[in-house]
N, C-alpha and C positions, 0 to 999 in steps of 0.2 A: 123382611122375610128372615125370621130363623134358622140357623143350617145348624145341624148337627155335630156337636166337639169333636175336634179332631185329636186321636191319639195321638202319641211318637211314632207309632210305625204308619201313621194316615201321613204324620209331616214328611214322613222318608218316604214314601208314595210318590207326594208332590215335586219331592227336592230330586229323587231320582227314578223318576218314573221311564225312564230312557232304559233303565237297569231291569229293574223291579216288577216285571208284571205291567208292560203298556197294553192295550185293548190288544193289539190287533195281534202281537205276540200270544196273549192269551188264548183267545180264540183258536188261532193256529195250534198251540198245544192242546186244546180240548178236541177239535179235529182229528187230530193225530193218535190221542187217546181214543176216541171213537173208532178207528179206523184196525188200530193193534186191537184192540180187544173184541171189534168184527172179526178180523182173520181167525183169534183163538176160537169164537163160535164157533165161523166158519169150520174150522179142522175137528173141531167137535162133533159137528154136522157131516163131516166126508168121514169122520171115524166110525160113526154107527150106521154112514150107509155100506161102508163097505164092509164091515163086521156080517151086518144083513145079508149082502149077495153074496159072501167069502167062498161058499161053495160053487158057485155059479163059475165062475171061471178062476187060475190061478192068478191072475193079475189083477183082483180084488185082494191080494195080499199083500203087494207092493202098496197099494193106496192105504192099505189098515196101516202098513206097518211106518208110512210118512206120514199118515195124520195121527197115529198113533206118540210116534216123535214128536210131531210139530208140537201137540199141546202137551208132553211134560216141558219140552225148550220154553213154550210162552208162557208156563204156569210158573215156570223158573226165574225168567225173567219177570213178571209180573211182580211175585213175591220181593224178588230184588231191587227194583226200580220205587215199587211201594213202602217199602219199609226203610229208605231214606228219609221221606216223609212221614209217614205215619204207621200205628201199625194196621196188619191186614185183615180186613172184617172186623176189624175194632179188636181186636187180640192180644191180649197184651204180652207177643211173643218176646223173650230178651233177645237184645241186639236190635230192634228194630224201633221208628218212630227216630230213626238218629239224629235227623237236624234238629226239631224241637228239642231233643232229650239233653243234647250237647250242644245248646246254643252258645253257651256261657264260654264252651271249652275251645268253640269254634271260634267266638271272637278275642279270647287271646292266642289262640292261633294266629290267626288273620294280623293280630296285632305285630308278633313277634315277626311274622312275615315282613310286615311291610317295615322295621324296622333293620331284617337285619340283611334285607335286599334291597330296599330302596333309599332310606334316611340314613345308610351310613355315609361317614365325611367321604369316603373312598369314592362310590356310587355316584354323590353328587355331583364330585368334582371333577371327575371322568365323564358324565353326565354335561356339564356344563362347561368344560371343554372343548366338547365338538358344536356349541350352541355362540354363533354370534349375535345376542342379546342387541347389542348396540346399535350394527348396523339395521337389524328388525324396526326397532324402535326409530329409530332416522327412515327408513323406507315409509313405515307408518303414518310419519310426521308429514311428510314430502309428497306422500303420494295424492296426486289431484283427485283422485275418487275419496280418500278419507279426510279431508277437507272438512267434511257435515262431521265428522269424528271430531276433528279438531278444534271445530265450532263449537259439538258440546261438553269437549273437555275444557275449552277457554269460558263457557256460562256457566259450567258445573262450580269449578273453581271458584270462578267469580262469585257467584252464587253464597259456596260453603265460607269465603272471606266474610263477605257483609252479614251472613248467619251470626257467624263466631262473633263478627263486633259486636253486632246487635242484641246476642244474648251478654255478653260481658256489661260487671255495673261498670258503667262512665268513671264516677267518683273512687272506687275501687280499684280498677284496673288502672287510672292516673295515677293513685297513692303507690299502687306496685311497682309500677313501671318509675317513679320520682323515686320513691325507697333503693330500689336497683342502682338507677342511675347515683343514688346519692352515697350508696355504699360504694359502689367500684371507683367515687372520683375520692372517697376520701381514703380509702387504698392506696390511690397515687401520688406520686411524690412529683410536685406540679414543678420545684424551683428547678430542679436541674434540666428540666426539657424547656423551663424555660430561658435557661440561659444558652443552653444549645441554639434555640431558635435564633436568640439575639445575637451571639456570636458569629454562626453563619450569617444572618443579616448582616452585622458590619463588616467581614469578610468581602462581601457582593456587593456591598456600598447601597443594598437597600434601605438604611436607615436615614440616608441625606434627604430624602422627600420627607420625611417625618421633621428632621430637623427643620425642614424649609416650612411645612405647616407649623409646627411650635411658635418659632420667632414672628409667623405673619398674625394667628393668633393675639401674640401677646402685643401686635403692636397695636390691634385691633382693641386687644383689653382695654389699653390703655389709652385708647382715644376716646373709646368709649365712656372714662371712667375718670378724665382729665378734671371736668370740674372736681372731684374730689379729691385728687390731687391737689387740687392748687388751694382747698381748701385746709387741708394737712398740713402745708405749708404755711397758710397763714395763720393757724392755730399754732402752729410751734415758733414763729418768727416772734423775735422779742419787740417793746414798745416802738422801740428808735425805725427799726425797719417796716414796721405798719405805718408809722408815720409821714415817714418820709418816701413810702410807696416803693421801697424795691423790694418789698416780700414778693409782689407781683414779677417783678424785674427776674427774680430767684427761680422763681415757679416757671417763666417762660424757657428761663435759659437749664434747669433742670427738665424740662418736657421735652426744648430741642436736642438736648442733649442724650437723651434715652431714643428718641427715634432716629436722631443717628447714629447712635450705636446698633440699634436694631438693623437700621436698613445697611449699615457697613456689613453689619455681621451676613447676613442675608445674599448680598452678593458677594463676596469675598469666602470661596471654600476653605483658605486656610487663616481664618480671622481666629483670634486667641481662644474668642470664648465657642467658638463652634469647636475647633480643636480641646478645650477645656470639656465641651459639652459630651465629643465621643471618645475622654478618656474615662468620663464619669460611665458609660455606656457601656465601654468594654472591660470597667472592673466590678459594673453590679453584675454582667455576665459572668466573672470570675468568681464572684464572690455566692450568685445564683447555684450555681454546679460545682462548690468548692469549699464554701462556709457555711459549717453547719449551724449556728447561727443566725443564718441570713437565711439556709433554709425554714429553720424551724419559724421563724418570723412569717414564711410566708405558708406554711400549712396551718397557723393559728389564723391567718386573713382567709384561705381559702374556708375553713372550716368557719368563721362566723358567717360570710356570705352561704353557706351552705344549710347552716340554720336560722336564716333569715325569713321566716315567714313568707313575707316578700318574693321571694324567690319559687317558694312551694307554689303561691297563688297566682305566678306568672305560668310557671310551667304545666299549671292545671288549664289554661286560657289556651294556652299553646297542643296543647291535648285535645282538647276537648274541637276546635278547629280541626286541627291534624285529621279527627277520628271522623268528625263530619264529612271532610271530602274525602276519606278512601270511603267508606258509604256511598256517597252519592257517584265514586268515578267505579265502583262496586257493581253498583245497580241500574246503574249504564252502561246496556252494552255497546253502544257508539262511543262507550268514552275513550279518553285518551289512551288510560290504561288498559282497556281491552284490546284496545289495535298493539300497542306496545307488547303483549299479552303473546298476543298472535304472532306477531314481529318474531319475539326471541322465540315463539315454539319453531318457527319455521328456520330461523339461524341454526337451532339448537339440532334438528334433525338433518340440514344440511351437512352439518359438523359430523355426527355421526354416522352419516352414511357417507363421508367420502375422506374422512382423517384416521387413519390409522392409527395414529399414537390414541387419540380419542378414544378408540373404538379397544384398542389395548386395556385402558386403566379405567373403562365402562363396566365391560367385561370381567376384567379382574376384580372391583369393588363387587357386581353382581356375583362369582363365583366365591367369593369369600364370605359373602354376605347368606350365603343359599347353605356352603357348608358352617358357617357360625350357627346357622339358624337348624341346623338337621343335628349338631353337634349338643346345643345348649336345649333345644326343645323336642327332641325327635323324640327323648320318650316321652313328653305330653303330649304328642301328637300322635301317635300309635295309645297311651292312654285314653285319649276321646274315642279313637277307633272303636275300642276297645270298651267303654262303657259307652256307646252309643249304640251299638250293637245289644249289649246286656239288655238295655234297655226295651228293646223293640219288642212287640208282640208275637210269641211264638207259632202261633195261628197263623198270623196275616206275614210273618217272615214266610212260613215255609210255603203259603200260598205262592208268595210273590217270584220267592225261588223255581219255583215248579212251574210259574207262569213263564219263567224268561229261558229256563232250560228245558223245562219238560217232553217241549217238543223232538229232542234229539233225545231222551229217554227215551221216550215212544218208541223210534228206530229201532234203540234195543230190543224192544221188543219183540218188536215185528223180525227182525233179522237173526233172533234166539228160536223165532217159530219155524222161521225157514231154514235156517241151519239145523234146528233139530230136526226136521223133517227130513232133510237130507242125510242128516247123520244115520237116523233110523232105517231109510229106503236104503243106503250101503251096506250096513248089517244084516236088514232082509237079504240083501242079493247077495252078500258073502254066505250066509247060512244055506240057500237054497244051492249057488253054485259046488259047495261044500259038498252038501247033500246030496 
């Protein structure tokens, strides 16, 4: 089914129809107009009858001379009330037709208004002052009726996350997000935090478990690795000791002799070469955070691993997983993260409605935040005012004006007929009293 384009002043219809001319305000103004401009009949009607019976008795004079009142007051008011909107009988009197005429003039009016009474930093902050923001928003969170609130803030969310991934390319958003990470680590200067780290380690004496795998390791290496060993040996042993078979003899007592050194070293904390080992330990730590040098050596390692292919097409694998489960724990809403979700909404409102320092630097970030924002955008916010207004249809504005006020125009009316009426019937009876 077809419907009919909607103007700018049809879209301001819809968006503030609360404002603008709703049914039943209308109505009531068209009532109201009905009814002031019966009365004016009416006095028009009690003017010519009593004009008629004027001689008949003197008190056909008092009634001429109030209805005679009443309709200049409502012809006056008439004319007045009418000629804000248009003009009268179609006339093209000056001065009158004034909202359509000065639309343009009214909405920077309106503009300058709201700017220099409501968006100044002064106004806000005074404004927002007497507003605790924080605690609102914690009673919000907390309250067992807005629960279904907080249910569809926790699916909305969830929801606009797995959006945002799902419109992102995969292969693009990896290369950005690896670009990023690849620029801020080559930024960093990795040796001296990492000889920080090692230092404290030996400090705390967590480096002896490291030491204790090393040595178990290598004894392992080299169990593993015996037959060649002992084949090294026999390739370097000369004729006389192949022959007479203590290449072998060599080979054993070189094999026992490394796994006893390994397992002395192993149990004994102050064996030469573990002592040799953590002096070697605590001067690349010196040499890490002290030799430049020794640093530059390792930003040149950190930097090939960095451009190592290898690396990009790991951390694309790693991505690409990553991005699949926040999706899937996304678009579940039983998943993990969604109760975790609900978790901290419910901590986070707890905190605000019953912490005060909280509710201080809530507060203060929203007041700072309200007057930056009326400071850096209050004229382009009074600018929309301002040309949204321009915009609107001059017709269906002053309709809509006249539908939401009209009805207390009316009044005027009605209350100019009777005031004049009264005015007139006092001058009667001061003339005749006179007389």
């Amino acid at each position: 089914m077809s419907s009919k384009p909607r103007t700018p002043s049809s879209r301001v219809a819809l968006q503030f129809g609360g404002v603008f001319n709703p049914p039943v305000t209308a109505d009531r103004a068209r009532r109201m107009r009905a009814a002031a401009t019966g009365l004016l009949v009416l006095m028009a009607g009690v003017f010519l009858a009593a004009r008629y019976f004027h001689d008949l008795h003197p008190a056909w004079g008092f009634v001429e001379a109030f209805a005679e009142a009443a309709m200049v007051g409502g012809l006056a008011d008439w004319f007045a009330v009418t000629a804000l909107f248009r003009h009268p009988m179609g006339v093209p009197i000056p001065h009158t037709a004034i909202i359509p005429e000065n639309k343009d003039r009214i909405a920077d009016t309106m503009a300058v208004f709201l700017q220099e009474n409501f968006l100044t930093p002064q106004v806000v902050a005074r404004r927002m002052q007497s507003m605790n923001m924080a605690a609102a928003m914690g009673q919000f969170l907390t309250d067992p009726e807005g629960k279904e609130a907080n249910s569809r803030i926790r699916a909305g969310a969830s929801e606009l996350f797995a959006d945002v991934l799902e419109s992102l390319d995969p292969d693009k958003m990896g290369d950005e997000v690896r670009a990023g990470l690849k620029s801020q680590l080559a930024k960093l200067n990795v040796a001296p935090l990492l000889g920080q780290m090692l230092s404290a380690a030996i400090a705390d004496g967590r480096h002896m478990p490291l030491l204790d795998s090393f040595i178990r390791w290598a004894a392992l290496t080299l169990e593993d690795n015996e037959d060649m060993v002992r084949n090294v040996i026999h390739e370097r042993a000369n004729a006389l000791l192949r022959i007479t078979g203590l290449d072998e003899t060599v080979a054993n007592s070189i094999l026992d002799g490394l796994y006893k050194l390994l397992a002395e070293t192993l149990v004994d904390p102050k064996h030469p070469i573990r002592t040799k080992a953590e002096e070697g330990l605590a001067q690349l730590a010196h040499d890490l955070q002290h030799d430049p040098a020794m640093q530059e050596k390792v930003q040149r390692m950190k930097q090939e691993v960095l451009d190592n292919p290898a690396l990009g097409n790991w951390w694309q694998s790693v991505w690409e997983r990553l991005r699949k489960r926040m999706l899937e724990a996304a678009r579940n809403p039983d998943a993990k993260l969604s109760g975790q979700l609900a978790e901290s909404l419910a901590d986070l409102g707890k905190s605000l409605e019953s912490d005060p320092r909280i509710q201080a630097m809530v507060n203060r970030f929203a007041r700072r935040t309200a007057v930056g924002v009326s400071t850096r955008y209050g004229g382009q916010i009074v600018q929309l005012v301002s040309e949204t207004v321009r915009r609107w249809d001059a017709g269906q504005l002053t309709d809509r004006i006249e539908g939401a006020v009209g009805r207390d125009l009316q009044f005027i009316r009605v209350n100019g007929t009777l005031v004049g009426g009264l005015v007139g019937l006092t001058i009667h009876t001061i003339t005749v009293l006179v007389s």
